[in-house]
Kinemage of the C-alpha trace (Angstrom):
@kinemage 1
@onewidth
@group {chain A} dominant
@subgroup {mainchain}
@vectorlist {calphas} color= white
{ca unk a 1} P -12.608 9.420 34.018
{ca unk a 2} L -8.919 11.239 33.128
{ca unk a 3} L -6.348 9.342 32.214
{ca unk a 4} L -2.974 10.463 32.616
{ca unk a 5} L -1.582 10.246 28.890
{ca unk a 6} L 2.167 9.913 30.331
{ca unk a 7} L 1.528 6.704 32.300
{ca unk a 8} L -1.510 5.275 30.606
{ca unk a 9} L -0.943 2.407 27.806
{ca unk a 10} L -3.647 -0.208 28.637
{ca unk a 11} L -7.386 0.428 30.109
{ca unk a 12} L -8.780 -2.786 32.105
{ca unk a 13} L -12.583 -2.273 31.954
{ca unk a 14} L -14.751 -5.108 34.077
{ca unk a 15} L -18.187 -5.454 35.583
{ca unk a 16} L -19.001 -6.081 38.722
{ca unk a 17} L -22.089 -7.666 40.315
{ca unk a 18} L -23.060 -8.609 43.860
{ca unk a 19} L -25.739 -9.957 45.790
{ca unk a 20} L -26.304 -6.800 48.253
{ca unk a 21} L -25.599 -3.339 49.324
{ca unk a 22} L -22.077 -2.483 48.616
{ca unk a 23} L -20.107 0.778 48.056
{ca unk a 24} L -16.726 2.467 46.401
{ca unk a 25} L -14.723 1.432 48.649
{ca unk a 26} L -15.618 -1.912 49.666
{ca unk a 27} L -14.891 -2.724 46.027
{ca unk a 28} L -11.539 -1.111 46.098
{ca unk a 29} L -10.381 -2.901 49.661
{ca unk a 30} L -11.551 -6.097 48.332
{ca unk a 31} L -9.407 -5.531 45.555
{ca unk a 32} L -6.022 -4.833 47.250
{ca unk a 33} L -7.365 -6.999 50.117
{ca unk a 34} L -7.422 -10.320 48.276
{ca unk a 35} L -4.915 -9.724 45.502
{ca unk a 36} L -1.806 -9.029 48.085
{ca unk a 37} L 0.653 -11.263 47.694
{ca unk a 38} L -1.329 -13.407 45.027
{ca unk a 39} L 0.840 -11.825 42.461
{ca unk a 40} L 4.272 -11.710 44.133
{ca unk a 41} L 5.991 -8.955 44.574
{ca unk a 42} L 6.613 -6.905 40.822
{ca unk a 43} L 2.742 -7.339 40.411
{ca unk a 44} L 1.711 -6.320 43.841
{ca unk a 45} L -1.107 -3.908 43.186
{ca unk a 46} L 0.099 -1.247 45.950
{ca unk a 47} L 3.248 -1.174 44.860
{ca unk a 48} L 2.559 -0.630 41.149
{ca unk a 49} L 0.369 1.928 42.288
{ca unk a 50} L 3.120 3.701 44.973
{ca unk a 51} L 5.490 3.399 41.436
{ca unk a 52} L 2.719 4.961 39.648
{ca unk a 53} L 2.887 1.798 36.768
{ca unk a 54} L -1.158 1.779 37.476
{ca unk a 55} L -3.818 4.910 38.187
{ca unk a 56} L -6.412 4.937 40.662
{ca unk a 57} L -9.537 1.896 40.213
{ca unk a 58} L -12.751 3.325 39.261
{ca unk a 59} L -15.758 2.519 40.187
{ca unk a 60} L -19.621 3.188 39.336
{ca unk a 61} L -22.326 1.589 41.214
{ca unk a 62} L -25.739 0.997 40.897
{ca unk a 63} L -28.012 -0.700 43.647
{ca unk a 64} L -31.693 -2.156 43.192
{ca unk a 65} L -33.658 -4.559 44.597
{ca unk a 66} L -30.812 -5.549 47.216
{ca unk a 67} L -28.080 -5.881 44.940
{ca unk a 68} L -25.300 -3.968 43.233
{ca unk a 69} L -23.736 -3.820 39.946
{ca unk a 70} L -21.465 -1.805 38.198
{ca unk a 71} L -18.119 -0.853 35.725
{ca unk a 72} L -14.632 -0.446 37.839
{ca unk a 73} L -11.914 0.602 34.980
{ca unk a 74} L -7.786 0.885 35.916
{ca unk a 75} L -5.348 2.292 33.779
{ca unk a 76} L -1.517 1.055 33.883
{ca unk a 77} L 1.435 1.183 31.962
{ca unk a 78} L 2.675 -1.992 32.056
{ca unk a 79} L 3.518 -3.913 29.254
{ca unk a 80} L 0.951 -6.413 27.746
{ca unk a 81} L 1.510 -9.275 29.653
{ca unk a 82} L 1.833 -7.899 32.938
{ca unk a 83} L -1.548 -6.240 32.256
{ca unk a 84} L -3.571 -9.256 31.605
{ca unk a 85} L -2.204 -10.873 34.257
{ca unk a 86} L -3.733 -8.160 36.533
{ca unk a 87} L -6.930 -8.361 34.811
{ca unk a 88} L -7.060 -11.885 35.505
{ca unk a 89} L -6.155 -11.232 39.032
{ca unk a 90} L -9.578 -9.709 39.201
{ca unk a 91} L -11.686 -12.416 38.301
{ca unk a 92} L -10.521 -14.505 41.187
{ca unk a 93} L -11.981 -12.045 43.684
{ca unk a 94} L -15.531 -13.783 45.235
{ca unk a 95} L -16.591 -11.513 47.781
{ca unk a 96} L -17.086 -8.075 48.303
{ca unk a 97} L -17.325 -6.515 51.633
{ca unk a 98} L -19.806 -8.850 53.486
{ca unk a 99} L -21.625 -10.168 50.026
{ca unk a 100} L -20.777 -12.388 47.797
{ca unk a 101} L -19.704 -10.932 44.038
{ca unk a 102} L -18.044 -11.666 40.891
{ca unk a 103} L -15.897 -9.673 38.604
{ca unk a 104} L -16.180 -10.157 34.984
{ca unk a 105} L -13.221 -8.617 32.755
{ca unk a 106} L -15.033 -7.067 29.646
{ca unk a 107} L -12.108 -5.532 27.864
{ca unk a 108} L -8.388 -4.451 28.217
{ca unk a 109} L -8.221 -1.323 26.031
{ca unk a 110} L -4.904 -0.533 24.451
{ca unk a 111} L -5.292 3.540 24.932
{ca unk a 112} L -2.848 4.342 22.127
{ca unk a 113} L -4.684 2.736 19.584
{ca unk a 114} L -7.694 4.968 20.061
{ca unk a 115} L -5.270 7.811 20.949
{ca unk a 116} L -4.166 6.855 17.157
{ca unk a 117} L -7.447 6.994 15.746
{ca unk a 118} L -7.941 10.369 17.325
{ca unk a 119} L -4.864 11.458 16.512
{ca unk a 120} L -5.394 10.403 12.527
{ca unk a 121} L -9.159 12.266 12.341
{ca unk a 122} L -7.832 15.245 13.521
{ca unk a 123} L -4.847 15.953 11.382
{ca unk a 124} L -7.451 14.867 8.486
{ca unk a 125} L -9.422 18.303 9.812
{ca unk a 126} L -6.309 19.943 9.794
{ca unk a 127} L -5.207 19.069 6.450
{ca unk a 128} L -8.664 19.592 5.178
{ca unk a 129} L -8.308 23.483 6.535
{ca unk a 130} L -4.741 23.719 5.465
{ca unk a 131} L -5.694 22.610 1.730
{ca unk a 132} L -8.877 24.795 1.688
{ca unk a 133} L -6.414 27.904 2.851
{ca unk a 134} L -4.118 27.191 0.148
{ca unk a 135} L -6.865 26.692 -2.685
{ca unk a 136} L -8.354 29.703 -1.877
{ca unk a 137} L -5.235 31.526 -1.345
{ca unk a 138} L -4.176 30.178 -4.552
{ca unk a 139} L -7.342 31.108 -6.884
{ca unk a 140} L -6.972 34.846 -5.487
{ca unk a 141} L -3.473 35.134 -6.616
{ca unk a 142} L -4.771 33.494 -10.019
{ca unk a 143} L -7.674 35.546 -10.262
{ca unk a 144} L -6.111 39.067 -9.311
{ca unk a 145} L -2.922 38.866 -11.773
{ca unk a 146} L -5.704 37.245 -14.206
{ca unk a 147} L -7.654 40.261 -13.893
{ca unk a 148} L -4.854 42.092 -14.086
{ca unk a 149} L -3.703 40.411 -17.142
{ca unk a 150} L -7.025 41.551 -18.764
{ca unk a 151} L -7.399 44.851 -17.618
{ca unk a 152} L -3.597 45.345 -19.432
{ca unk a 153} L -5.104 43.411 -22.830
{ca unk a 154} L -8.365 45.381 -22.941
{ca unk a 155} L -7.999 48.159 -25.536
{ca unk a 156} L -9.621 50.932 -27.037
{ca unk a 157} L -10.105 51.006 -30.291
{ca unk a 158} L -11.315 53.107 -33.118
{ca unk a 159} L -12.577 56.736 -32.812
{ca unk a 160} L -15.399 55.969 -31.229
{ca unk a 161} L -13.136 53.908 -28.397
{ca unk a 162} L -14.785 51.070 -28.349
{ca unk a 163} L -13.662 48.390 -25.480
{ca unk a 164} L -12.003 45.469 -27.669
{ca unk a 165} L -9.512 42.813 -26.855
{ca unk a 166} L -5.960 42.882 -28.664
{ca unk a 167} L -6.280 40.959 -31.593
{ca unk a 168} L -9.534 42.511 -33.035
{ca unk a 169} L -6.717 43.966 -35.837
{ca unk a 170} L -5.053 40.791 -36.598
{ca unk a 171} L -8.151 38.354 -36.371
{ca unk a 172} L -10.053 37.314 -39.547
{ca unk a 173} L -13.119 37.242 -37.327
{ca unk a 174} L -14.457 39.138 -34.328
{ca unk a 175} L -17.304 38.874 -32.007
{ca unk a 176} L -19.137 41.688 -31.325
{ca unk a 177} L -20.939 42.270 -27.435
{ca unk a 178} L -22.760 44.344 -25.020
{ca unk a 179} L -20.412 46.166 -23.004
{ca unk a 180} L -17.008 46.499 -21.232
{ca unk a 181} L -17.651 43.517 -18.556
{ca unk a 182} L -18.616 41.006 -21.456
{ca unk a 183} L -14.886 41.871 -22.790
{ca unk a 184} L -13.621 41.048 -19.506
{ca unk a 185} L -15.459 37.932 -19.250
{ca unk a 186} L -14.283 36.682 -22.579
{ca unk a 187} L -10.709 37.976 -22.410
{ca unk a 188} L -10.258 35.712 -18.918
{ca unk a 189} L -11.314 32.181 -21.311
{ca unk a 190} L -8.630 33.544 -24.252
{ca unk a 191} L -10.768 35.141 -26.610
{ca unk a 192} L -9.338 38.608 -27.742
{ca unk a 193} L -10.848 39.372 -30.888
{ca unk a 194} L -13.607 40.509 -29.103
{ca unk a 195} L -15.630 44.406 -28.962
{ca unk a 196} L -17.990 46.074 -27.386
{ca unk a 197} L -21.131 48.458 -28.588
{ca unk a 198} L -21.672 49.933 -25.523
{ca unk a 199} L -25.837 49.558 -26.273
{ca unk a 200} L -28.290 50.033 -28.858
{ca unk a 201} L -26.501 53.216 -30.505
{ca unk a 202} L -24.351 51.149 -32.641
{ca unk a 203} L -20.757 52.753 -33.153
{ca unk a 204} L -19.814 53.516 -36.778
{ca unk a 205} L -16.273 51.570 -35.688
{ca unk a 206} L -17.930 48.298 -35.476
{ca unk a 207} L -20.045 49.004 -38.285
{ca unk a 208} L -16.843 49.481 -40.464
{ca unk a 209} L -15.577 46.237 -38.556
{ca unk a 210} L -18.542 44.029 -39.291
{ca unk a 211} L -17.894 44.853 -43.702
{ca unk a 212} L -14.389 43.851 -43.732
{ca unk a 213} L -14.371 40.545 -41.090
{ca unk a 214} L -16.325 37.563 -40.261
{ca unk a 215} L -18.971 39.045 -37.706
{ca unk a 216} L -20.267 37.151 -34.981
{ca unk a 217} L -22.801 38.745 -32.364
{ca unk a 218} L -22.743 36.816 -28.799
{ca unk a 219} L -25.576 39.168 -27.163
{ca unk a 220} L -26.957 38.539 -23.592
{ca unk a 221} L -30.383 35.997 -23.391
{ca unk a 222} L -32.738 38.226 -22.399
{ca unk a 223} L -35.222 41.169 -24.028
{ca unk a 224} L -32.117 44.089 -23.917
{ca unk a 225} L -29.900 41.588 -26.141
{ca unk a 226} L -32.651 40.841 -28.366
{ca unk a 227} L -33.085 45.029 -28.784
{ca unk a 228} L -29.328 45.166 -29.289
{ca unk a 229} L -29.230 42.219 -31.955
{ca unk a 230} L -32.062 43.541 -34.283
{ca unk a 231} L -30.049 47.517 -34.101
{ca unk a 232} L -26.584 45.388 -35.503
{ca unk a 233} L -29.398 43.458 -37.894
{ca unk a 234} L -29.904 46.621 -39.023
{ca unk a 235} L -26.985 48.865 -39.550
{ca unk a 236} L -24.417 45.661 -39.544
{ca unk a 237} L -23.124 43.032 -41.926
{ca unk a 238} L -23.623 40.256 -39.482
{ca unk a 239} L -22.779 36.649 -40.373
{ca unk a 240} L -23.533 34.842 -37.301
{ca unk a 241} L -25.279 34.983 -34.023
{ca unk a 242} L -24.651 33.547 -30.918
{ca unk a 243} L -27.098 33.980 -27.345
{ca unk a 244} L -26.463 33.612 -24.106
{ca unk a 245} L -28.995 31.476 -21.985
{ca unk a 246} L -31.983 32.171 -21.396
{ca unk a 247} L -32.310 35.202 -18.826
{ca unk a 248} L -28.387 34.715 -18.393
{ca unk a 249} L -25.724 37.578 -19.580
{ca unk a 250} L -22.747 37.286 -21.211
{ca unk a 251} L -20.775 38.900 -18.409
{ca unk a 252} L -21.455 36.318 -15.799
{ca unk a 253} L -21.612 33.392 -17.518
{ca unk a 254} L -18.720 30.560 -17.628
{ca unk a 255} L -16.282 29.183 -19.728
{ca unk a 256} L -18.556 26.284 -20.399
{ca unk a 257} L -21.301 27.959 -21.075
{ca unk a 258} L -19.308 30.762 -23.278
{ca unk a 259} L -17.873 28.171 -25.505
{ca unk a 260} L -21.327 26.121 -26.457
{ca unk a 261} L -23.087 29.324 -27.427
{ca unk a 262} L -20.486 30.419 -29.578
{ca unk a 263} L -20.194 27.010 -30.991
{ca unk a 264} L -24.002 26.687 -31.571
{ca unk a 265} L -23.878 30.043 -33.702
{ca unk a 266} L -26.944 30.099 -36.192
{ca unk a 267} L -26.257 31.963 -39.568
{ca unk a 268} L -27.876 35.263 -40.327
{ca unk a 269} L -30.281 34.331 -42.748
{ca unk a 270} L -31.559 30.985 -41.149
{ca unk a 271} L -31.335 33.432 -37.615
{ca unk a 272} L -33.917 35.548 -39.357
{ca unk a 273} L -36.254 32.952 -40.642
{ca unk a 274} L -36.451 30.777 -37.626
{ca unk a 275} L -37.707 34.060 -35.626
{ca unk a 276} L -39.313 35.923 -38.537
{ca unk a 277} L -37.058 39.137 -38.415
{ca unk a 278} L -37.366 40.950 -41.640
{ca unk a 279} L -34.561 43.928 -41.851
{ca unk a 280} L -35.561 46.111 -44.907
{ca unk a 281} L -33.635 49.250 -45.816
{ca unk a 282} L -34.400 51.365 -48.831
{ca unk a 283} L -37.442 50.706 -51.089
{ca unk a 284} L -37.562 47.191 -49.040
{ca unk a 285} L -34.666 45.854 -49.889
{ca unk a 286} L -32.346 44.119 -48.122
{ca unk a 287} L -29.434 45.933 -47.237
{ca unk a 288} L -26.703 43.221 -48.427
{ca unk a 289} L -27.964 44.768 -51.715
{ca unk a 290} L -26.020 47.496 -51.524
{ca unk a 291} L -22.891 45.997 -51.646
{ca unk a 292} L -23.830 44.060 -54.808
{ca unk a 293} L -24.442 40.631 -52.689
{ca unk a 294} L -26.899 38.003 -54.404
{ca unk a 295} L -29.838 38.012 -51.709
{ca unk a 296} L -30.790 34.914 -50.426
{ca unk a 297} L -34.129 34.581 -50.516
{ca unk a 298} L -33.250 35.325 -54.685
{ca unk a 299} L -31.351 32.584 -54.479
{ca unk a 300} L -33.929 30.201 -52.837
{ca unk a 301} L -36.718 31.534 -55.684
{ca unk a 302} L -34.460 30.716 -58.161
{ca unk a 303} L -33.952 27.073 -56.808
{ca unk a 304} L -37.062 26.571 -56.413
{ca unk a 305} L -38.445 27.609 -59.992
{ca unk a 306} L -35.669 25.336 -61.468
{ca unk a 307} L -36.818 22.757 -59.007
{ca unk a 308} L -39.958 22.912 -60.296
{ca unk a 309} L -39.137 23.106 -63.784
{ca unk a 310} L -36.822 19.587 -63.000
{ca unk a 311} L -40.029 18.433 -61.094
{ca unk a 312} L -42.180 19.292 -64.721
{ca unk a 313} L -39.709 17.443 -66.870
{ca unk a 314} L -39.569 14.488 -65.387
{ca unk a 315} L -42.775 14.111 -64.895
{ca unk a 316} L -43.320 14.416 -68.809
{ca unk a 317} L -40.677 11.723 -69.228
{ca unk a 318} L -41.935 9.636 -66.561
{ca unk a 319} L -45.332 9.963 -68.205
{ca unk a 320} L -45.754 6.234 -69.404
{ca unk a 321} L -47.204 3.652 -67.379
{ca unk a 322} L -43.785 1.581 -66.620
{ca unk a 323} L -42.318 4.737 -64.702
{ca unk a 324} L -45.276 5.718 -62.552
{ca unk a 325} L -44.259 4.716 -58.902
{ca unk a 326} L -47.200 4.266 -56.252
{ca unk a 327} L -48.813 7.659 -56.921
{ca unk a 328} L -51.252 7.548 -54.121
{ca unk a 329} L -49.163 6.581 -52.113
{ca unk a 330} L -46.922 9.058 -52.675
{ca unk a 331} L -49.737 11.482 -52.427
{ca unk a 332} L -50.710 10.842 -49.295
{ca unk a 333} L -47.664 10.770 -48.019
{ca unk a 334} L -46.938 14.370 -49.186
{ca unk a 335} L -50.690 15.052 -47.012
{ca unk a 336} L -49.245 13.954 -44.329
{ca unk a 337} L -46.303 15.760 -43.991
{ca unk a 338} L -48.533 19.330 -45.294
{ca unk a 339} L -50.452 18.811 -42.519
{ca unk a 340} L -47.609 18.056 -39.769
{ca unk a 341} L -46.139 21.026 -41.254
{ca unk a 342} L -48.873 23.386 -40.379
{ca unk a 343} L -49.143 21.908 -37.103
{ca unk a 344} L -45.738 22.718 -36.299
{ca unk a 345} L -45.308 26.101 -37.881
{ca unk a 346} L -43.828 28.422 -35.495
{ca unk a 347} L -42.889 26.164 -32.831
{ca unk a 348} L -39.158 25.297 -34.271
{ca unk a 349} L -40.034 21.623 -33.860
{ca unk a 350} L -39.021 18.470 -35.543
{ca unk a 351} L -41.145 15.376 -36.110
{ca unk a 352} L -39.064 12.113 -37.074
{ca unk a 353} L -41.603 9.635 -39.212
{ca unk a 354} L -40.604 5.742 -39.534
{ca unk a 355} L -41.252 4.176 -43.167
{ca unk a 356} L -44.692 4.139 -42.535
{ca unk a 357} L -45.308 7.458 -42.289
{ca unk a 358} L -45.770 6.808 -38.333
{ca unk a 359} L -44.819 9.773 -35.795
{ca unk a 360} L -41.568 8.469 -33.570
{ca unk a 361} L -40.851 11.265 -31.638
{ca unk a 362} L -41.256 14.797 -31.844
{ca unk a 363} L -38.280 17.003 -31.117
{ca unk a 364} L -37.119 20.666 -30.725
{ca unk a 365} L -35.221 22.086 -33.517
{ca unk a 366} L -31.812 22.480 -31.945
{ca unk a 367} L -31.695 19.221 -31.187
{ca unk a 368} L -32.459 17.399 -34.716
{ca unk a 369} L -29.088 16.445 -36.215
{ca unk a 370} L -27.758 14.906 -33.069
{ca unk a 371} L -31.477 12.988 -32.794
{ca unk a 372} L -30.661 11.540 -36.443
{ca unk a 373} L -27.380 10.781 -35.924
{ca unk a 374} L -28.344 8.197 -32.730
{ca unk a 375} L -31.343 6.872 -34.352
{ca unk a 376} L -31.557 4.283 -36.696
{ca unk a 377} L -35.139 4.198 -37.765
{ca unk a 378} L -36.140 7.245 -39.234
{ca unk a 379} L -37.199 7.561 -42.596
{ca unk a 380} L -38.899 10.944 -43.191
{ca unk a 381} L -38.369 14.357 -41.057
{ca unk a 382} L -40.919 16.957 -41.080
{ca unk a 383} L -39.306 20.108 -39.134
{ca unk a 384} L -40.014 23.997 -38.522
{ca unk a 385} L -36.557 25.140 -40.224
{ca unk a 386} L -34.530 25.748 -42.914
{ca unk a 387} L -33.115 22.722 -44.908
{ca unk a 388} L -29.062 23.045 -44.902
{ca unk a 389} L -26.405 21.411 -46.324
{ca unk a 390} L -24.881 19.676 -43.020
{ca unk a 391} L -28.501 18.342 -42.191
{ca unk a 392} L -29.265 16.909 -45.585
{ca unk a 393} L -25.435 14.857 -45.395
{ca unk a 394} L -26.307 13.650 -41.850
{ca unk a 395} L -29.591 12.153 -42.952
{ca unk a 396} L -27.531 10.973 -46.037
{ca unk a 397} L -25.579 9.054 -44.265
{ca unk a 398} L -28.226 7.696 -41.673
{ca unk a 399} L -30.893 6.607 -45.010
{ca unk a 400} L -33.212 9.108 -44.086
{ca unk a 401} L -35.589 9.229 -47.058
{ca unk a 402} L -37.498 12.365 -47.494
{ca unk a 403} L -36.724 15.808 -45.197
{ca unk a 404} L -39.996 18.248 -45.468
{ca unk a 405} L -38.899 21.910 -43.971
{ca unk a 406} L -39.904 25.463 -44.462
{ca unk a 407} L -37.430 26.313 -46.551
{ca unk a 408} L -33.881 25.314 -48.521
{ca unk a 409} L -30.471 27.014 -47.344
{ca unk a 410} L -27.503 27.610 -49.286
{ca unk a 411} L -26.907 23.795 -50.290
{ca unk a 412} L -24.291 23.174 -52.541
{ca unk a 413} L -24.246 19.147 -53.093
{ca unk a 414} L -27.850 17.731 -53.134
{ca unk a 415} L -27.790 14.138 -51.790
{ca unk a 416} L -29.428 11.665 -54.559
{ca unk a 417} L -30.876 9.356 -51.873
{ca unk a 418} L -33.105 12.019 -49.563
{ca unk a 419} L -35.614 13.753 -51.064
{ca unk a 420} L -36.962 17.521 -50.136
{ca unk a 421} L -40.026 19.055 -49.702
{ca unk a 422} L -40.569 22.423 -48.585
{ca unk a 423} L -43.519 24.678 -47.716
{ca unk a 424} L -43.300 25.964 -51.139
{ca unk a 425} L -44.062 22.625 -52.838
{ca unk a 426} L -47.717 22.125 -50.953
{ca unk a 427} L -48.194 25.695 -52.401
């Protein structure tokens, strides 16, 4: 049915039922028929309808088994009361052409109210569209003077022209990538001390770069940023590494992403002895040698024969009956953890013991220091790493007992509560 939005206010909806055959407009003549006059003479239905205060009755019909029913529906614009009045006008009507009937007055719909409702989900489409317009609109302007911004700030530098952001001069530290894009990517999340290789042929620029700042490489996660890492191994003085996901480049990734990689940077040394990369340069030596650096690895041999001197003498003091503490217990502890330590080798897992020497959980590597710092429990860690000095304070504070790892980092303060183990000691 159409209703004429400029006279329309209120829909009377009503159902009809009689006991035979009727049609249209035997309905509709019953309907003027017996309300003239009932109403007087501002609510006389041919009237209102001359006036055009109400539209033309409806009516749907449906006849089986000898009788009729249906849905007759009249709009008007009258006011409220005057409506229900004629609503209730229809009720008193009994007969229907030659049959009896009733009328039954189901609702009177105010047609503004869903004209409203209509009215409300449509602007919500429209402000929906108008808000995605502007957002996009927006993020282009955003992203073209951003890229524009960073095309400006990119720079050349050195001889070799190297792509670089603008503070790679002032900066204390730099971060060394891939190519041109990775620049770009960086540059649009603020970080400008940033340069370029260009690939595996390793400019003498950044080599000259790497000796005189703090040298981070942030190298795509897949097998052409590996190849690219071990060349700046090589022919760099690199201090920390940083990867991109795995299978993800540096190029594409975002800010999120960018920031946790960089802020998960391993060391060089412990970067070489989780994935046994040995960089040798003349008669096997490692090339920090040449600028007159103590070597690691000296360092660790040193600490170890010392600890093992320490380990000598106080056994010799210890010697008398009074000091002896559990031995075989001890012992077998020490079994325990040599054997979960050859288990794990190679895997860059962690195993977190209770006082009893009982397996909690096991753990990957990356993971262990935030593992210790929510757990309670643990009393002895066995792990597939290097031993460093923000580990061994962590478990400090947490009364881990004994940590068991490959080998010992560059530790400085030596906690007097944890005890360490390393492969070296089951050796």
């Amino acid at each position: 049915m159409v209703i004429d939005p400029s006279t329309t206010k209120y829909l009377i909806k009503a159902k009809i039922k009689a006991d035979g055959i009727i049609e249209k407009s035997d309905v509709v003549g019953a309907i003027f028929g017996q309300t003239e006059g009932l109403l007087g003479d501002e609510l006389d239905l041919r009237e209102l309808q001359r006036s055009a205060r109400v539209g033309r009755i409806e009516v749907e019909l449906d006849s089986k088994n000898g009788k009729s029913d249906g849905v007759l529906t009249l709009p008007t614009s009258l006011d409220k009361v005057e409506t229900v009045i004629l609503a209730a006008a229809f009720e008193s009507i009994d007969r229907v052409g030659p049959c009896k009937a009733t009328i039954h007055v189901e609702e009177v719909e105010d047609v503004r109210v869903s004209r409203r409702k209509q009215v409300i989900e449509r602007a919500k489409v429209l402000l929906n569209e108008v808000m995605e317009r502007s957002k996009t609109d927006s993020e282009s302007i955003a992203e073209n003077v951003r890229q524009a911004v960073q095309v400006e700030e990119i720079t050349s530098y050195g001889h070799d022209h190297c792509p670089a952001g603008p503070n790679i001069n002032d900066s204390d530290a730099i971060v060394i990538v891939e190519g041109r894009r990775d620049v770009l990517n960086l540059l649009k999340y603020g970080i400008k001390n940033v340069i370029a290789v260009g690939g595996t042929n390793v400019p003498r620029t950044v080599i000259d770069l790497s000796k005189e700042k703090i040298t981070t490489v942030f190298v795509d996660g897949d097998r052409g940023g590996e190849l690219i890492l071990r060349e700046l191994l090589q022919v760099a003085d690199v201090d920390f590494i940083a990867r991109a996901p795995q299978t993800r480049e540096v190029e594409e990734i975002p800010q999120k992403l960018i920031m946790k990689s960089l802020k998960n940077k391993i060391p060089r040394e412990q970067y070489m002895d989780m994935y046994n990369i040995k960089i040798e340069g003349k008669n096997g030596e490692d090339k920090r040698q040449d600028n007159g650096e103590k070597q690691p690895q000296k360092m660790k041999k040193e600490f170890f024969s010392k600890k093992k001197e320490q380990q000598q003498i106080h056994k010799e003091e210890d010697s008398t009956p009074e000091a002896v503490e559990e031995p075989v217990i001890t012992t077998e502890k020490q079994k325990n953890y040599e054997t979960i330590l050859n288990e794990i080798s190679g895997s860059l897992k962690a195993v977190l013991l209770d006082e009893n020497g009982k397996e909690i959980r096991t753990i990957p590597v990356r993971e262990l220091t935030d593992e210790i710092k929510k757990g309670d429990n643990v009393s002895a860690i066995v792990f597939d790493g290097i031993v460093t000095q923000r580990l061994l304070d962590i478990a400090n504070n947490k009364n881990v007992k004994e940590i068991v790892g490959i080998k010992l980092g560059n530790v400085v303060k030596m906690p007097k509560a944890v005890k360490v183990l390393t492969k070296n000691d089951f050796q």
